[in-house]
C-alpha beads as a LAMMPS data file, in Angstrom:
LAMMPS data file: protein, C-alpha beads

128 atoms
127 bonds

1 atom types
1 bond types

-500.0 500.0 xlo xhi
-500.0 500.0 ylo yhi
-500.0 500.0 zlo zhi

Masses

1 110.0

Atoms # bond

1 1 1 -106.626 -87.760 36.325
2 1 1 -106.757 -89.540 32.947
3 1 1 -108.424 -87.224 30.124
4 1 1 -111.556 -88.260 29.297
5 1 1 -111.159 -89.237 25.791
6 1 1 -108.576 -91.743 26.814
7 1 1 -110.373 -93.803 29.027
8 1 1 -112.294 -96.873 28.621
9 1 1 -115.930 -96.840 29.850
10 1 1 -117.743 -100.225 30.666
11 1 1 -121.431 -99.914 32.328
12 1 1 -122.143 -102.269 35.133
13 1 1 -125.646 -102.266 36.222
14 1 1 -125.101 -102.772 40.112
15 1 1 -128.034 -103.567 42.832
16 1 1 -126.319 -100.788 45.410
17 1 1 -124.331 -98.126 44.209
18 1 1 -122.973 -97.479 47.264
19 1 1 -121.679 -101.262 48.155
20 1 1 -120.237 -101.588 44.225
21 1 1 -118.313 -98.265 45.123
22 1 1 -116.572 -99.902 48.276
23 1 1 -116.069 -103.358 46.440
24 1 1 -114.177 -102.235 43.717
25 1 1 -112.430 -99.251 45.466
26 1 1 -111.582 -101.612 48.676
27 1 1 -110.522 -104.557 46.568
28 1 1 -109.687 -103.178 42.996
29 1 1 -107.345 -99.948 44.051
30 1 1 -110.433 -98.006 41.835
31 1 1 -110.725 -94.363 42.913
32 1 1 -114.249 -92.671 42.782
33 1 1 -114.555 -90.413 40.321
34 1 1 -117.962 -88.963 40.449
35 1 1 -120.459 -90.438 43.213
36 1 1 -124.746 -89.332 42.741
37 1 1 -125.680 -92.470 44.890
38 1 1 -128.173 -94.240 44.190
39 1 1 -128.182 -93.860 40.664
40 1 1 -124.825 -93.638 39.769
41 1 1 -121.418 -93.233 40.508
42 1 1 -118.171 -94.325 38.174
43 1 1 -114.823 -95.050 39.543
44 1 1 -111.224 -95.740 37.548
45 1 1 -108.616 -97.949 37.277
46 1 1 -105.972 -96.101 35.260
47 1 1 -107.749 -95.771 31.605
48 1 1 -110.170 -98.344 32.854
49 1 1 -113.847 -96.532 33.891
50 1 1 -116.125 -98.335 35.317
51 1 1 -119.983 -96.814 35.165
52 1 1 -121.739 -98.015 37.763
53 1 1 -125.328 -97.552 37.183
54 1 1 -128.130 -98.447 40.044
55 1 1 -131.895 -99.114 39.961
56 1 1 -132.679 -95.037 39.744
57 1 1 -130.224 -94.597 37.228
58 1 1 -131.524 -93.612 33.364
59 1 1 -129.545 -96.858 32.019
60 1 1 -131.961 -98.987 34.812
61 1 1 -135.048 -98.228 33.108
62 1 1 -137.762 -100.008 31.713
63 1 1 -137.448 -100.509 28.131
64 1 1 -140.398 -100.052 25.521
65 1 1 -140.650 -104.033 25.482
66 1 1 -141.188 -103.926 29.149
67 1 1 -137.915 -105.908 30.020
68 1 1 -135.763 -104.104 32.636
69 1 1 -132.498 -104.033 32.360
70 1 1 -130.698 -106.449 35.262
71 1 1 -126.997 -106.829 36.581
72 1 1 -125.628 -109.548 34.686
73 1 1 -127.488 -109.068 31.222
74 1 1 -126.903 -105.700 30.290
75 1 1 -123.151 -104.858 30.660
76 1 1 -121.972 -103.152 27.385
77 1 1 -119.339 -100.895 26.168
78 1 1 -120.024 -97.447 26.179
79 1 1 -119.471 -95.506 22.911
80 1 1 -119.307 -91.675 23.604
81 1 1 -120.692 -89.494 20.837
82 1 1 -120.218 -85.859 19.563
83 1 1 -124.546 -85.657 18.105
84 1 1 -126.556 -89.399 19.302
85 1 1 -129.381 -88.185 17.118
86 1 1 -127.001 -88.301 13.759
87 1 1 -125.954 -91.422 14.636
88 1 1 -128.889 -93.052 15.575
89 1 1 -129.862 -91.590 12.239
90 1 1 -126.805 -92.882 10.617
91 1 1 -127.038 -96.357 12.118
92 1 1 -130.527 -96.880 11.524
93 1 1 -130.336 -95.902 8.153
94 1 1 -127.608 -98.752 7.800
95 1 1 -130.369 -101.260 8.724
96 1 1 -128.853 -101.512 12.933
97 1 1 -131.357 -102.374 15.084
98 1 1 -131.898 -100.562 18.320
99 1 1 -132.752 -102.319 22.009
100 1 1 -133.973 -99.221 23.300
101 1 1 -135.019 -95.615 22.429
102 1 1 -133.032 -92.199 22.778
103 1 1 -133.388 -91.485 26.676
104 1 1 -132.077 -88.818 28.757
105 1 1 -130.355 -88.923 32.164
106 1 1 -128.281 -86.627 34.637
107 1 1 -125.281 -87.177 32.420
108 1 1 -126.521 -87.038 29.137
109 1 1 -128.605 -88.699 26.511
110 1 1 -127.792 -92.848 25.273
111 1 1 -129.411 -95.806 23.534
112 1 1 -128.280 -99.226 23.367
113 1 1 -128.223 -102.002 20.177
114 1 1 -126.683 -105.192 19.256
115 1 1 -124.077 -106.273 17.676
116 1 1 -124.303 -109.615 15.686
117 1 1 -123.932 -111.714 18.233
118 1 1 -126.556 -109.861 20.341
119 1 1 -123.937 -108.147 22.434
120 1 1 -125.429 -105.071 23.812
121 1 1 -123.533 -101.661 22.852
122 1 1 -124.214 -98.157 24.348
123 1 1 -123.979 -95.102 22.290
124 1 1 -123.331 -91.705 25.066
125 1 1 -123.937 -88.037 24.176
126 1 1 -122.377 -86.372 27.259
127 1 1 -124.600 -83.464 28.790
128 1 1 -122.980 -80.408 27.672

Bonds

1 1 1 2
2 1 2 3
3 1 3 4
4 1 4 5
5 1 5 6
6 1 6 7
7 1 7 8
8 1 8 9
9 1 9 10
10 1 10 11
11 1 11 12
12 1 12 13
13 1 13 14
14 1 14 15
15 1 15 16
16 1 16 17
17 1 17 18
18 1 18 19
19 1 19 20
20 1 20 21
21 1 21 22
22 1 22 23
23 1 23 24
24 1 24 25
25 1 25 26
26 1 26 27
27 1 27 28
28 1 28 29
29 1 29 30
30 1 30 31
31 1 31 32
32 1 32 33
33 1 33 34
34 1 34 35
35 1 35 36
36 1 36 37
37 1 37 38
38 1 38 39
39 1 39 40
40 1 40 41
41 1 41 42
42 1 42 43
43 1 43 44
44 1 44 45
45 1 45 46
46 1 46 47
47 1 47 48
48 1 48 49
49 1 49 50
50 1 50 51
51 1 51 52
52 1 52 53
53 1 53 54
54 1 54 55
55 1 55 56
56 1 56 57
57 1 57 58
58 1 58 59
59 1 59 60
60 1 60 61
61 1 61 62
62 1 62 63
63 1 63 64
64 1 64 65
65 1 65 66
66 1 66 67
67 1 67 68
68 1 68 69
69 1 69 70
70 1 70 71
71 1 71 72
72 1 72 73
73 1 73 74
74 1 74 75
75 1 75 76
76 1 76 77
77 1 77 78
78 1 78 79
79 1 79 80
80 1 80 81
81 1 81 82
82 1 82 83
83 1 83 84
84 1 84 85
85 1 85 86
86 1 86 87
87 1 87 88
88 1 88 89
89 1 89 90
90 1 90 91
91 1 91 92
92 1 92 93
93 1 93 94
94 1 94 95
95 1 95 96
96 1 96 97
97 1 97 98
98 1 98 99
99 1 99 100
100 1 100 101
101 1 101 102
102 1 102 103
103 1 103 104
104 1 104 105
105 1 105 106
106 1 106 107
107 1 107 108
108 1 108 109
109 1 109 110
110 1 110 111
111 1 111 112
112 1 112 113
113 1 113 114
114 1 114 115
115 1 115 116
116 1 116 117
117 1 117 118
118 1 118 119
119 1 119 120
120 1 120 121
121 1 121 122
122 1 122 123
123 1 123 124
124 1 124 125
125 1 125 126
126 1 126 127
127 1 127 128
């Protein structure tokens, strides 16, 4: 298995865990890596990881503006962090502005924000 540090993470909010597990793994040659259907599961590629986050899953959630996030809209790249509450701090303090707030989930804590262009990016503090 690739170390963890050397793959690539992309989030894909799916509408079925289960069915985006056998598409990619049935047509893609992906291999499932972890699997806590329905509210997530990731599978790889080589360094390629791809997070695939249902309805139930902490990156599905209802954000503070109301707007939920939707396959489609959301993808983002998926930053892992060593502290998410430094660089929030860090980030904010550099005038960044933030699409969501700190939330936690089975794997760990995130929060997503926008690059210029309104790309959406996804700082990840694993759970320890």
């Amino acid at each position: 298995m690739t170390a963890e540090l050397d793959l690539v993470s992309v989030r894909y909010l799916v509408d079925d865990v289960d069915a985006a597990i056998a598409f990619y793994t049935r047509h893609f040659g992906f291999v499932v890596r972890t699997h806590y259907s329905p509210a997530f599961a990731d599978v790889t590629r080589g360094n390629l990881r791809l997070l695939l986050s249902g309805p139930a899953s902490s990156a599905g959630r209802t954000l503070p503006d109301g707007s939920r996030p939707v396959p489609g809209g959301w993808n983002r790249i998926h930053l892992i962090v060593e502290d998410i509450d430094a660089e929030v701090a860090r980030l904010r303090a550099e005038g960044v502005a933030f699409r969501s707030d700190v939330i936690d989930g089975p794997g760990g804590r995130q929060i997503v924000l926008d690059d210029p262009a309104g790309n959406p990016i996804e700082l990840f503090q694993p759970r320890t």
